[in-house]
C-alpha positions as CSV (number, residue, x, y, z in Angstrom):
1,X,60.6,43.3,38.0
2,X,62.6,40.2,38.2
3,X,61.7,37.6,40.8
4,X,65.2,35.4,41.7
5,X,64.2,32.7,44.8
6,X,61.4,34.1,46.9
7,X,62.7,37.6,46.9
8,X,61.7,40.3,44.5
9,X,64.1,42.5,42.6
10,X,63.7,45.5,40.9
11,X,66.0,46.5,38.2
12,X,68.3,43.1,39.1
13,X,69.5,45.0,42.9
14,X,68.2,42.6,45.5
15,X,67.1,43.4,49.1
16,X,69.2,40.9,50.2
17,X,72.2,41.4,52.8
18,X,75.5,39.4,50.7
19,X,76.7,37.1,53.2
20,X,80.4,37.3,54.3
21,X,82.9,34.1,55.2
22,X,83.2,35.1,58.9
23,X,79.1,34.9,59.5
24,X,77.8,32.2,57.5
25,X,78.8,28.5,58.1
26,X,78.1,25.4,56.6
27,X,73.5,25.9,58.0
28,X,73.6,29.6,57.7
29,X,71.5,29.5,60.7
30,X,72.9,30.9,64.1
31,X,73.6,28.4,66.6
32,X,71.2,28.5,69.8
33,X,74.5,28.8,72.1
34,X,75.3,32.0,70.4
35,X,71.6,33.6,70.6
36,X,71.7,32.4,74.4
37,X,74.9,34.0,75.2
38,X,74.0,36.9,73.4
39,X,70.5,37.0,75.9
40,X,73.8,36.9,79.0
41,X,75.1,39.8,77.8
42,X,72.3,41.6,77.1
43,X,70.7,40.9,80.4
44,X,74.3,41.7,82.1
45,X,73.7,45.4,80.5
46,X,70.1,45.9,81.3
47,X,71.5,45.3,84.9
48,X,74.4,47.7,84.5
49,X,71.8,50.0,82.9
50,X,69.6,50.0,86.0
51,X,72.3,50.1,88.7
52,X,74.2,53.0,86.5
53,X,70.7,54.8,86.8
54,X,69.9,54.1,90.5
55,X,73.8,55.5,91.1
56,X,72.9,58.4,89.4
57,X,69.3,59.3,90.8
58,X,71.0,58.8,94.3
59,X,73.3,61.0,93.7
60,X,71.6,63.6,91.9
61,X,68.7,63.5,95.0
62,X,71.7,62.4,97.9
63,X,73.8,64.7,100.1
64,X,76.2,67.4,99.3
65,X,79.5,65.2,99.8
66,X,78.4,61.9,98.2
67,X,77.0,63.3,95.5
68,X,80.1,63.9,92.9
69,X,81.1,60.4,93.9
70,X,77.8,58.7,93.0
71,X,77.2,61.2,90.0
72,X,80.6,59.8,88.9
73,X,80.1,56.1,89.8
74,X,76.7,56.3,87.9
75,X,78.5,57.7,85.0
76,X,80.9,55.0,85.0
77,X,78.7,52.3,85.3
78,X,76.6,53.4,82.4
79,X,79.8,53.9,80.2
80,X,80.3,50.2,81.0
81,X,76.9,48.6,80.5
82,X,77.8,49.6,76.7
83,X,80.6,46.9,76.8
84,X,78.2,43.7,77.1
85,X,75.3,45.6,75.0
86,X,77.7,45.9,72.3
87,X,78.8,42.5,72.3
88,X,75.5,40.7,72.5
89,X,74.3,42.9,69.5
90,X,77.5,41.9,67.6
91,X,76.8,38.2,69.4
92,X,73.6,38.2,67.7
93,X,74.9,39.8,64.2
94,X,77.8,36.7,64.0
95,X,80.6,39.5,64.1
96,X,83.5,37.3,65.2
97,X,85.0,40.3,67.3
98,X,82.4,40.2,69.3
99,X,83.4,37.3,71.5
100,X,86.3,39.5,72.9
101,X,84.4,41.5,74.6
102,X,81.8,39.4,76.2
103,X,84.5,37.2,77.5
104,X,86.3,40.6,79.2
105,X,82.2,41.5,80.6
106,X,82.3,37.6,81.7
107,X,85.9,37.7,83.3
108,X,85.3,41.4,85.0
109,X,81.9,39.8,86.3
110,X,83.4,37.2,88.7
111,X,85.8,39.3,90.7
112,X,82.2,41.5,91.5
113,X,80.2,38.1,92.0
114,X,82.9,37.0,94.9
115,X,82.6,40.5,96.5
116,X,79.2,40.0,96.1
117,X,79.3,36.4,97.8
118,X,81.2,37.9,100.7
119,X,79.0,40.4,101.6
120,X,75.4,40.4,103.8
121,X,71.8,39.8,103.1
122,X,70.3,40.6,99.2
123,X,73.9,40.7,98.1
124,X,75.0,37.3,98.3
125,X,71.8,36.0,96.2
126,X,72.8,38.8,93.6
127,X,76.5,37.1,94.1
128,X,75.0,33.8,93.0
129,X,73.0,34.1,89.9
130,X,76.1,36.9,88.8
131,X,78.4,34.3,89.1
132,X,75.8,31.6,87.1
133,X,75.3,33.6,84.4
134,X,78.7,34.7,84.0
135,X,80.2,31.1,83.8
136,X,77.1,30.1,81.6
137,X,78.2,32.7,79.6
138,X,81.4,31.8,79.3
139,X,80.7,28.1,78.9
140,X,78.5,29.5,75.9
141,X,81.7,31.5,74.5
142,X,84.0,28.8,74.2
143,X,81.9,26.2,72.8
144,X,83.3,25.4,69.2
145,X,79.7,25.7,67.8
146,X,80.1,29.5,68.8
147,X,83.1,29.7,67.5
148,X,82.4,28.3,64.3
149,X,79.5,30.2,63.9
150,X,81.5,33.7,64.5
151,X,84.1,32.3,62.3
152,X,86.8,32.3,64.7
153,X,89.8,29.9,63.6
154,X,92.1,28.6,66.8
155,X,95.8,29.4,66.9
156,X,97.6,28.3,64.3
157,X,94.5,28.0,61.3
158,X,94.0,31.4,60.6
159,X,95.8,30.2,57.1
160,X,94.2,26.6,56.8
161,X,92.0,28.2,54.4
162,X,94.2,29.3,52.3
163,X,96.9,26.6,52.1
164,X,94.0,23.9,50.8
């Protein structure tokens, strides 16, 4: 057994993940911006998670005619809780595709937050920490220490690299 850094190796194969370009940067250590929008999106499909579920128990225990609409809606809203849970894992992974997607969650959020806003009682409170966390979230996205660390290049540098 061969011992290289402070990892053990048996046979010279390491446990060790190789890095690739587009997750590692100059500290190798993932920016806190990126692990806190990551926590946005993840907490933006736990509560996509819950109200799919609540959709669907009320229409599974509701009345005949509402039913295969709230079944349905249910459905649907489970389907999209996947979008933000995937991109908060991938957020959390450095995959740089994942900023695509939790900007779309971010962007689809607001139009539900000003519904939200406009509407009576528990909904407006609902309204306002939506619409926090999605332009936190978004604030998070852009920053160029989150785009570094996903290895995203801006318009126009996609061959800086290569041309040094």
């Amino acid at each position: 057994m061969e011992r290289r850094g402070a990892r053990a190796t048996l046979h010279g194969v390491s446990s060790e993940r190789n890095p690739t370009p587009e997750t590692t940067d100059a500290t190798g250590v993932r920016p806190r911006r990126l692990t806190y929008a990551a926590a946005l999106c993840a907490l933006e499909a736990l509560a996509l998670l819950v109200g799919g579920l609540w959709m669907l128990v009320l229409g599974v225990t509701g009345d005949g005619g509402d039913r295969q609409q709230a079944v349905t809606g249910g459905i649907t809203v489970l389907l999209l809780a996947l979008l933000p849970l995937l991109a908060a894992r991938g957020l959390l992974l450095r995959r740089g595709w994942s900023r695509g997607p939790a900007v779309i969650t971010q962007i689809m959020a607001l139009p539900v937050a000003y519904s939200l806003l406009h509407a009576d009682g528990a909904a407006v409170p609902a309204g306002i920490a939506l619409t926090a966390v999605a332009v936190a979230a978004l604030v998070l996205l852009v920053n160029p220490a989150t785009t570094r660390a996903l290895g995203i290049k801006g318009p126009g540098r996609a061959r800086e690299g290569e041309q040094r």
